[in-house]
N, CA, C and O of each residue as an XYZ file, in Angstrom:
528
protein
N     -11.926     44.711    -39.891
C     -11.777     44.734    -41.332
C     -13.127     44.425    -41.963
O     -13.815     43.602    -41.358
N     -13.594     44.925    -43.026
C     -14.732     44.887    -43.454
C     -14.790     44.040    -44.642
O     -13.635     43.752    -44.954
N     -15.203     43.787    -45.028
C     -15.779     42.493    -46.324
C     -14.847     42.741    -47.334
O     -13.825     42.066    -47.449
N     -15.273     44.104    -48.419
C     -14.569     44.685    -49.106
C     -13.280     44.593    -48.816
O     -12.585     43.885    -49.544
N     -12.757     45.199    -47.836
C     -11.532     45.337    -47.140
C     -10.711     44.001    -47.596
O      -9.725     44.235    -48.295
N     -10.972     42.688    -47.309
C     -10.316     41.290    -46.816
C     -10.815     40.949    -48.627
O     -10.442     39.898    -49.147
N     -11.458     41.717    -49.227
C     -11.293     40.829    -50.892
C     -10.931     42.042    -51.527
O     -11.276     41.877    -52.697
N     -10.424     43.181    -51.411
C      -9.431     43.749    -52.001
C     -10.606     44.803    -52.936
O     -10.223     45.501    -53.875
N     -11.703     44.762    -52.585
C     -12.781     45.433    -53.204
C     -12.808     47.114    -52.531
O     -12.714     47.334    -51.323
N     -12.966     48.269    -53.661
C     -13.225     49.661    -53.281
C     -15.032     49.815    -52.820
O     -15.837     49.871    -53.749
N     -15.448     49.863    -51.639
C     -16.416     49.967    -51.319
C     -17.169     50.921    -52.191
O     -18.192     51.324    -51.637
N     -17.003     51.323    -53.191
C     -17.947     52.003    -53.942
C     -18.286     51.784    -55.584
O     -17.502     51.013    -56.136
N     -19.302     52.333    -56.406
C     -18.846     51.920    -57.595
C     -19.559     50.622    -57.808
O     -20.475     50.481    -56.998
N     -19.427     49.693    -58.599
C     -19.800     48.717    -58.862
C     -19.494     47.369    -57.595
O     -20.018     46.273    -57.394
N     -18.446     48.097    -56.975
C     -18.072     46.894    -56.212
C     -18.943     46.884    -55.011
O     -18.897     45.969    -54.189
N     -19.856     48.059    -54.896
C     -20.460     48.256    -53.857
C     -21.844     48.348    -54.113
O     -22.585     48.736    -53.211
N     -22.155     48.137    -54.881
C     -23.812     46.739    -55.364
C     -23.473     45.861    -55.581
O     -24.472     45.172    -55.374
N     -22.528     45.043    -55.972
C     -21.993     43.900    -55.960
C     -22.314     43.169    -54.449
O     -23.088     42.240    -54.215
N     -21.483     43.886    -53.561
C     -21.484     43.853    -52.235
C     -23.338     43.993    -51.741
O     -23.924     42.953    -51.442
N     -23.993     45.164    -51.714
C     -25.020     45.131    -51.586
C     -26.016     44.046    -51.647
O     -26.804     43.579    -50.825
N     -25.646     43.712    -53.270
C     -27.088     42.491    -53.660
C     -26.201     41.188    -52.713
O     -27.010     40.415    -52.201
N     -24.956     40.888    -52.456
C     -24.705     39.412    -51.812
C     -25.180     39.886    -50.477
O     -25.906     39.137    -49.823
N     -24.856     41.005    -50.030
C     -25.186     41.118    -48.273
C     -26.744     40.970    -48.113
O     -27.141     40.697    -46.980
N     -27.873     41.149    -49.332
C     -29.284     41.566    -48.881
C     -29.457     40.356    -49.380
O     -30.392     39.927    -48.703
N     -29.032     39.181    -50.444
C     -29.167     37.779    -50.349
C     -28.505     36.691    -49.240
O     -28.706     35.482    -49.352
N     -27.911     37.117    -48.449
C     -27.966     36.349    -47.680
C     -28.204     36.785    -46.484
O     -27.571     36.235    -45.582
N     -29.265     37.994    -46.081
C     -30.575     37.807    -45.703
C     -31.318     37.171    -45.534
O     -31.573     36.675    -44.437
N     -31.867     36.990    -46.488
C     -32.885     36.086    -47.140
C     -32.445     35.074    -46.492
O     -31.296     34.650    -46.372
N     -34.249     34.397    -45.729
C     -34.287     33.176    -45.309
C     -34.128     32.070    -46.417
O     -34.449     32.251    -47.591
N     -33.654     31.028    -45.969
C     -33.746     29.684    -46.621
C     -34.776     29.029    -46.874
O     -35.127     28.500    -45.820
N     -35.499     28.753    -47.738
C     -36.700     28.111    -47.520
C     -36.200     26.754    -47.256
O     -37.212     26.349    -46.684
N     -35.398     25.739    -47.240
C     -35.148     24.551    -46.750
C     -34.618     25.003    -44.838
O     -34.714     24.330    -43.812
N     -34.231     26.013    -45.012
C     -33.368     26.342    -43.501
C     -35.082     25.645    -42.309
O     -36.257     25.872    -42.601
N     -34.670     24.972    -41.275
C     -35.177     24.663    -40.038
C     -35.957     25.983    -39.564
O     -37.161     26.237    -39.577
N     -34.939     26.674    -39.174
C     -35.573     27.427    -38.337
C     -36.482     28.485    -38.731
O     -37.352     28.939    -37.987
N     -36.150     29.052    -40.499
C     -37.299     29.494    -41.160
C     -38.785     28.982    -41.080
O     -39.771     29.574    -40.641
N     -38.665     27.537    -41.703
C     -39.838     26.601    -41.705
C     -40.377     26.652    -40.497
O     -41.585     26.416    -40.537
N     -39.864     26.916    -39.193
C     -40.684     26.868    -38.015
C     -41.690     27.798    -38.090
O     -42.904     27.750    -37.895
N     -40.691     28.902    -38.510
C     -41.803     30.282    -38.307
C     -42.314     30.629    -39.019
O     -42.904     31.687    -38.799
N     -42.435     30.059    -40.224
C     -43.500     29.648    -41.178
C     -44.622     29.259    -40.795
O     -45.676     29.892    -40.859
N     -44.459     28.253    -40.400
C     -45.667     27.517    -39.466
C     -46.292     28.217    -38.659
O     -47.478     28.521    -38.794
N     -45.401     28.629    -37.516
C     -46.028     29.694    -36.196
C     -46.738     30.690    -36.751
O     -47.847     30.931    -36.272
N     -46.282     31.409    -37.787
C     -46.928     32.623    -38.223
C     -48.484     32.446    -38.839
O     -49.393     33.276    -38.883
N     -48.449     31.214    -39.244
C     -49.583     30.810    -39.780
C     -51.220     30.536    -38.875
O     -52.369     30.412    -39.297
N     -50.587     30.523    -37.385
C     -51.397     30.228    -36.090
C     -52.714     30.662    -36.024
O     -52.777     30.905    -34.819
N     -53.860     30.942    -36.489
C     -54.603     31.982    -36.067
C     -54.892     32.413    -34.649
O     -55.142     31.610    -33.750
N     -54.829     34.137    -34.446
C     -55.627     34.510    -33.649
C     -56.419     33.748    -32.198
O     -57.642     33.872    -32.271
N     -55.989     33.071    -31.044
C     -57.001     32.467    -30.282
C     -56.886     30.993    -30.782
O     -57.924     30.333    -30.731
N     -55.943     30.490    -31.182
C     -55.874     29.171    -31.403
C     -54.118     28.788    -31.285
O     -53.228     29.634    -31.370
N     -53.938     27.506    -31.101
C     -52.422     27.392    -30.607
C     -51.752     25.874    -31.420
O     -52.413     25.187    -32.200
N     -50.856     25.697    -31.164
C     -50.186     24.391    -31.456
C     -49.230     24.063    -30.236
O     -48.877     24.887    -29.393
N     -49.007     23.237    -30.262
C     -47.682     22.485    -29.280
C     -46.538     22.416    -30.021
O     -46.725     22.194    -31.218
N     -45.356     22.547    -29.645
C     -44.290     22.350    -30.264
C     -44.082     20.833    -30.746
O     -43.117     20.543    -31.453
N     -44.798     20.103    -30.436
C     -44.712     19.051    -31.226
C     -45.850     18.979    -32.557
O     -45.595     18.416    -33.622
N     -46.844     19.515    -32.314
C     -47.396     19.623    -33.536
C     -47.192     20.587    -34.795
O     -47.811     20.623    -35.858
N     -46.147     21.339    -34.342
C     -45.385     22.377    -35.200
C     -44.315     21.444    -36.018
O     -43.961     21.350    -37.193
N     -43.995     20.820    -34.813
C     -42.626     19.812    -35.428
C     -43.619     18.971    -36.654
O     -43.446     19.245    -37.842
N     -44.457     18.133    -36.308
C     -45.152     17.451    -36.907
C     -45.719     17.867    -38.477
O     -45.906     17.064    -39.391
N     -45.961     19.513    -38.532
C     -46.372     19.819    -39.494
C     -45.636     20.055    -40.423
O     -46.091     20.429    -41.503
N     -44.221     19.873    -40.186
C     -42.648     19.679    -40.361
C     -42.510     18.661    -40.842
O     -41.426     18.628    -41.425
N     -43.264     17.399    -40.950
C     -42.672     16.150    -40.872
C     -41.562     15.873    -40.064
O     -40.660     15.194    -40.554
N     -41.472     16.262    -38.957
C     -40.632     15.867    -37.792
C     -41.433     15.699    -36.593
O     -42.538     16.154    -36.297
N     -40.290     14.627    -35.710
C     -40.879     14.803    -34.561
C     -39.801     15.387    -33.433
O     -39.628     14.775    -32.380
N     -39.004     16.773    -33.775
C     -38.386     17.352    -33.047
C     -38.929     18.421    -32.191
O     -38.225     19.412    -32.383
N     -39.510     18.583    -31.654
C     -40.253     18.810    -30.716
C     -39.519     20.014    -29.869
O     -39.983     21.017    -29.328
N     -38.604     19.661    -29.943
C     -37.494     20.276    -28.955
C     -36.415     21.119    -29.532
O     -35.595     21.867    -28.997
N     -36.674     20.743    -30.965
C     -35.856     22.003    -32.611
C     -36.526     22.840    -32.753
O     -36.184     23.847    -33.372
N     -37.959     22.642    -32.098
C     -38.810     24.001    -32.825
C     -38.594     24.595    -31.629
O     -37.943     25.626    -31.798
N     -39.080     24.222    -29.518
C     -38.176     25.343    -28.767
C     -37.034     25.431    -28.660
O     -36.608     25.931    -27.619
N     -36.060     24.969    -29.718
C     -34.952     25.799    -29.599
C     -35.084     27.208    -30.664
O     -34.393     28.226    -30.699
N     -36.153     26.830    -31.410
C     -35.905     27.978    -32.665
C     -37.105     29.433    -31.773
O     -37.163     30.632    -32.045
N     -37.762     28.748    -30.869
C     -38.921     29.459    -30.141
C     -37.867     30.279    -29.083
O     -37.571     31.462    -29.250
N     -37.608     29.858    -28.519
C     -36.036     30.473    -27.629
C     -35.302     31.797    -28.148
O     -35.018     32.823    -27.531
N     -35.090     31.444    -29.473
C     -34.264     32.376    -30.187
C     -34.823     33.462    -30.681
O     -34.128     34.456    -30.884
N     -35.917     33.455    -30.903
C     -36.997     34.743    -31.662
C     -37.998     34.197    -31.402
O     -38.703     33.849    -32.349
N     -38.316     33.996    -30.415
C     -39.814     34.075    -29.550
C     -40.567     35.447    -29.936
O     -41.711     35.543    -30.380
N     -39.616     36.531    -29.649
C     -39.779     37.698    -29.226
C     -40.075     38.645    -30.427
O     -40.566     39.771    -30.345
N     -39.672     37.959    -31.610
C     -40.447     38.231    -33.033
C     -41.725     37.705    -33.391
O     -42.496     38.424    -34.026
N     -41.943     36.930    -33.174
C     -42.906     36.205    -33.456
C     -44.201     35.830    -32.191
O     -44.002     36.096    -31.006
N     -45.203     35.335    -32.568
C     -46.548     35.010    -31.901
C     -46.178     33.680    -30.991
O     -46.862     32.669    -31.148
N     -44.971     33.689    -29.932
C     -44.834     32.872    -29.484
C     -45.642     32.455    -28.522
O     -45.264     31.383    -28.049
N     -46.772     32.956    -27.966
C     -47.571     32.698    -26.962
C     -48.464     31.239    -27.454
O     -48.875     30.368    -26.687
N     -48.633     31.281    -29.131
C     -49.122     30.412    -29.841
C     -48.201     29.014    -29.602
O     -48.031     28.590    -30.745
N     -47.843     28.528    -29.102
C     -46.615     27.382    -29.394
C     -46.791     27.285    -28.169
O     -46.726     28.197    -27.345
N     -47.107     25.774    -27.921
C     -47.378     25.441    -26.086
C     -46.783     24.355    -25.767
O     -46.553     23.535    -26.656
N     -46.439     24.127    -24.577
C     -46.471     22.324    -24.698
C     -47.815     21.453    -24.650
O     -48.999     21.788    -24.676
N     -47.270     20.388    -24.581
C     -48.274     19.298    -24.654
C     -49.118     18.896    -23.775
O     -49.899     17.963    -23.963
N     -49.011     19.751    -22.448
C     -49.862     19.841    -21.079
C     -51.123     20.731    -21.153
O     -52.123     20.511    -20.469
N     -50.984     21.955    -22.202
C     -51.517     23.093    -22.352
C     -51.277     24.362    -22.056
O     -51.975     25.355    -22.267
N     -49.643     24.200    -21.262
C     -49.049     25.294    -20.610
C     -47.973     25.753    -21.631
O     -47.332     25.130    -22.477
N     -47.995     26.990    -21.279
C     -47.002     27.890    -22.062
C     -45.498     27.733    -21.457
O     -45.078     27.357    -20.362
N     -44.957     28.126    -22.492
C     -43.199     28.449    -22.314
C     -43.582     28.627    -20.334
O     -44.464     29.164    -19.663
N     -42.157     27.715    -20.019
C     -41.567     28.071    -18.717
C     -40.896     29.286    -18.372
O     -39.766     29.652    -18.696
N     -42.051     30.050    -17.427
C     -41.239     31.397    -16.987
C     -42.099     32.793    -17.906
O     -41.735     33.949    -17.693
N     -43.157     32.508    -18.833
C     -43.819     33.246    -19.338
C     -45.407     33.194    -19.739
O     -46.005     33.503    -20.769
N     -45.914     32.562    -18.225
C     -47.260     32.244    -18.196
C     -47.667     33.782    -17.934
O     -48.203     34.276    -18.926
N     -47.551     34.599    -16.912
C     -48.122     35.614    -16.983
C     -48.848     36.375    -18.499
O     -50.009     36.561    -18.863
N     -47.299     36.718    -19.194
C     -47.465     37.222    -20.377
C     -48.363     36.810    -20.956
O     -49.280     37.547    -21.315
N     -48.328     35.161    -21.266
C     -48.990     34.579    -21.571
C     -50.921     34.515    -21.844
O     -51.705     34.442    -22.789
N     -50.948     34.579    -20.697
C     -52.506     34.281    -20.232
C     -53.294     36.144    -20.435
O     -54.456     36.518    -20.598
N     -51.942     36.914    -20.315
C     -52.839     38.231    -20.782
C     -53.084     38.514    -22.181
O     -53.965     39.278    -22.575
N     -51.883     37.564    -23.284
C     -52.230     37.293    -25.103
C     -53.941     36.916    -24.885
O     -54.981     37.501    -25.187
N     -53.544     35.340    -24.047
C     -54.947     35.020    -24.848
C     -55.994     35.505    -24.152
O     -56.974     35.285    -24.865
N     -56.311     35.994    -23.248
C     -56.838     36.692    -22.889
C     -57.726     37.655    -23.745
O     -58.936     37.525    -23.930
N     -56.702     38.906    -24.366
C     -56.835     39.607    -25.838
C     -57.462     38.927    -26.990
O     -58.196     39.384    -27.867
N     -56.950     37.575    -26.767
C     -57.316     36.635    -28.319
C     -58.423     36.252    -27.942
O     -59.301     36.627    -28.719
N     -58.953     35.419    -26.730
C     -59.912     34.889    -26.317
C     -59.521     33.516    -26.731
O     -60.070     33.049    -27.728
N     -58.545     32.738    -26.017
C     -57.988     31.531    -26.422
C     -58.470     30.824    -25.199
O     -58.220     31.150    -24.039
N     -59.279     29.693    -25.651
C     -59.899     28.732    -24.402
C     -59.070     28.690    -23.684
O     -57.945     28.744    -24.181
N     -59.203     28.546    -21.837
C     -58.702     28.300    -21.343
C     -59.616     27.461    -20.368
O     -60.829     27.576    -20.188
N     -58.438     26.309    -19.600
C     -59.109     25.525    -18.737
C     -58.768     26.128    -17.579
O     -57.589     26.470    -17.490
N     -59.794     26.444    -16.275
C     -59.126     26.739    -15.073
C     -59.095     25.764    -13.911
O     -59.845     24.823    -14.171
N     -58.663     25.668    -13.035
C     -58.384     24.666    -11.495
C     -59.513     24.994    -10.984
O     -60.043     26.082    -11.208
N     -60.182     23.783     -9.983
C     -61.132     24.443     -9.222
C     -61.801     25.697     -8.439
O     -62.818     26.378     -8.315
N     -59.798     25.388     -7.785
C     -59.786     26.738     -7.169
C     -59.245     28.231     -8.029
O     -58.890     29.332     -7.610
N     -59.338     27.846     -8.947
C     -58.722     29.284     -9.797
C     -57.348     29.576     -9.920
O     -56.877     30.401    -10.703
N     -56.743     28.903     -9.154
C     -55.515     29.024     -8.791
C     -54.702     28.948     -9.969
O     -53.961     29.916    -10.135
N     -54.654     27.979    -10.883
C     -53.698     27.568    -12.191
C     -54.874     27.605    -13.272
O     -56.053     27.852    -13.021
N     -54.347     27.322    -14.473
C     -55.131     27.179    -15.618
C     -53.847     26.723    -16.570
O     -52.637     26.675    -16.349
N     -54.573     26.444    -17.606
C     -53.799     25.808    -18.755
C     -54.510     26.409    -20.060
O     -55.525     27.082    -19.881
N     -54.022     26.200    -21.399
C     -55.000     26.257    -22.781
C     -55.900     25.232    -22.750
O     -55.376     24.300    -22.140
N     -57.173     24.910    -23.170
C     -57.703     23.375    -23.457
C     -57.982     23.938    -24.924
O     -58.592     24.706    -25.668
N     -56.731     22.601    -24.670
C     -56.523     22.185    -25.694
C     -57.299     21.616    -27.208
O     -57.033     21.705    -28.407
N     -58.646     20.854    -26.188
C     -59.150     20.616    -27.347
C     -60.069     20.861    -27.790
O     -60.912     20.114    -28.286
N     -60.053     22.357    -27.642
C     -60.890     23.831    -28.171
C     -59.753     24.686    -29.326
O     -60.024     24.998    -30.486
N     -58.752     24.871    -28.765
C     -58.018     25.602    -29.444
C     -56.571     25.117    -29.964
O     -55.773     25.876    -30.513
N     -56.413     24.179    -29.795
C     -55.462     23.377    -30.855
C     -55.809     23.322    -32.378
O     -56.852     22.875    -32.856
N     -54.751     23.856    -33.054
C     -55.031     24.243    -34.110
C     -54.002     23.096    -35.182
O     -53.055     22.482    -34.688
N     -54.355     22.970    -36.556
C     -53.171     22.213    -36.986
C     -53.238     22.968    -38.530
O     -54.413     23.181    -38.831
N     -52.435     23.345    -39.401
C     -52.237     23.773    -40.469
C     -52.991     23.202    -41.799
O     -52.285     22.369    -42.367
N     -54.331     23.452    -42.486
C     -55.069     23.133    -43.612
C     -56.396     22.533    -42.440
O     -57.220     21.669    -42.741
N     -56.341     23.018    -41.524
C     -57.647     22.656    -40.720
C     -58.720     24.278    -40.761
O     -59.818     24.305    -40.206
């Protein structure tokens, strides 16, 4: 059953911009909504520079750390999630590859292991924080 349908509305006609403008407003992100404000933030990342999910939280005035990868989880895949690290310098679990070929492209510091073997972001080259 469709919207119209269950409020007794003729899908056309007035009742169907009516319908229109509520369906394309609540679209529209929330600007108080969480998970907007995250990707607010993220989007803001530059190019070759990163944050931690706690300093995302932080720029939040939170220290949920763990609200922003849940909102990173959900639409990672929209967004510049390669930017959003943890607090070690390592990327999302399970998407270092991907990872290291972004910054790579970006030219985002990276620290490597003696032996070459692992690497991380260093951090405190390319940690970035919002009005910096």
């Amino acid at each position: 059953m469709t919207r119209a349908e269950a409020e007794g509305l003729e899908p056309d006609g007035a009742d169907a911009v009516a319908l229109a403008a509520d369906d394309a407003q609540a679209l529209e992100p929330d600007p108080d909504d969480w998970f907007s404000r995250v990707l607010e933030v993220v989007e803001t990342i530059p190019s070759g520079r990163v944050m931690t999910y706690g300093g995302v939280a932080a720029a939040l005035g939170s220290r949920s750390s763990r609200g922003v990868g849940k909102v990173m989880a959900h639409s990672g895949a929209e967004t510049h999630w390669w930017r959003v690290i943890r607090a070690s310098g390592h990327p999302a679990l399970g998407h270092a590859q991907r990872a290291l070929e972004m910054y790579r492209v970006e030219g985002t510091p990276l620290r490597w292991s003696r032996d070459g073997a692992s690497w991380r972001v260093d951090l405190a080259v390319a940690e970035w924080a919002p009005g910096s």
